[in-house]
Phi, psi and omega in degrees: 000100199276154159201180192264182208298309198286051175052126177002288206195148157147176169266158176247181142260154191225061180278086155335123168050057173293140181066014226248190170240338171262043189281167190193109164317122184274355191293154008285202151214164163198105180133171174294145167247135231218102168259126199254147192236146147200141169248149199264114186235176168234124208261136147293104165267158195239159132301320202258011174249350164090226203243350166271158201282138158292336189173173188218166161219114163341148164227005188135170159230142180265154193231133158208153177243074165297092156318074163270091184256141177260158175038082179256154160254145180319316194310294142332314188253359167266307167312301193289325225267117179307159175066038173221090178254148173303156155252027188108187183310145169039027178240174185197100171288105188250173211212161164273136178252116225187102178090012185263121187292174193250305184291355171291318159237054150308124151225166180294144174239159162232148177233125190223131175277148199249159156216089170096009187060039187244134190263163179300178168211014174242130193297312184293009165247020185253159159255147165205110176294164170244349176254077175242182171212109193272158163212182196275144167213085185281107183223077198276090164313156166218116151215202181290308152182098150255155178249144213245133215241133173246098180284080161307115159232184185197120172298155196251136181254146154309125135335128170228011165319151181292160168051015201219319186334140194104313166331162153213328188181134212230132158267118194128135174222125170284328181177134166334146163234000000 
């Protein structure tokens, strides 16, 4: 009965700046967390073929990550999210963010599949990104009753590690980065 390493179906864990001095479980969640691959082509053409292609050529992949964290804490969202400081007890200040490269405080994310609300502990059943960052997209409902979600996401990077170049992201993790 084949399936892939990290399992069917089912919920995860999301650990920011893995292996890291900031790691930090991103849980709870309510909704998917959602890792997305596209690769980007370009088509070849012929003038005697019209608009149809002769051939494509790669052009890059784009990488994304989608977060839904539920019941979040300041605390949480001032450690993960650039442009958020504290204001003291129970405040969280956000700020604009404008013009700051992003891949310089790129870090690993890893995503383990859960059972029974228990994270994996086997490595090869992990995703583990190695470059991501996160920022904000927020659309905080108040109604009777929806539950209001702080939708992280995080771009995803090419590697530019020594022995890693290239990279974006492995199923299965072999050894701390």
């Amino acid at each position: 009965m084949p399936q892939l390493p990290f399992k069917d179906k089912g919920p995860c864990e999301v650990v920011w700046d893995y292996n890291g001095a900031g790691e930090m479980n991103l849980s709870p969640f309510l909704g998917t967390v959602s890792m997305r691959t596209t690769d980007s082509t370009s088509d070849v053409q012929e003038e005697g073929y019209g608009e149809t292609p002769v051939d494509a050529i790669f052009t890059g992949t784009v990488v994304e990550l989608d977060v839904p964290m539920a019941r979040s804490t300041l605390d949480q969202l001032i450690a993960l999210l650039a442009g958020v400081e504290s204001g003291g007890e129970n405040i969280a200040i956000f700020s604009v963010k404008s013009g700051c490269d992003m891949y310089s405080d790129a870090k690993a994310v890893v995503i383990k599949p859960m059972c029974d609300n228990v994270p994996s502990t086997t490595p090869s059943e992990w995703i583990l990104i190695y470059k991501c960052f996160p920022y904000r997209e927020f659309d905080l409902g108040f109604d009777r009753d929806g539950q209001r979600i702080h939708m992280v996401k995080f771009k995803v990077f090419v590697n530019q590690d020594s022995g890693y170049e290239g990279k974006l992201y492995s199923y299965g993790v072999a050894e701390p980065v």
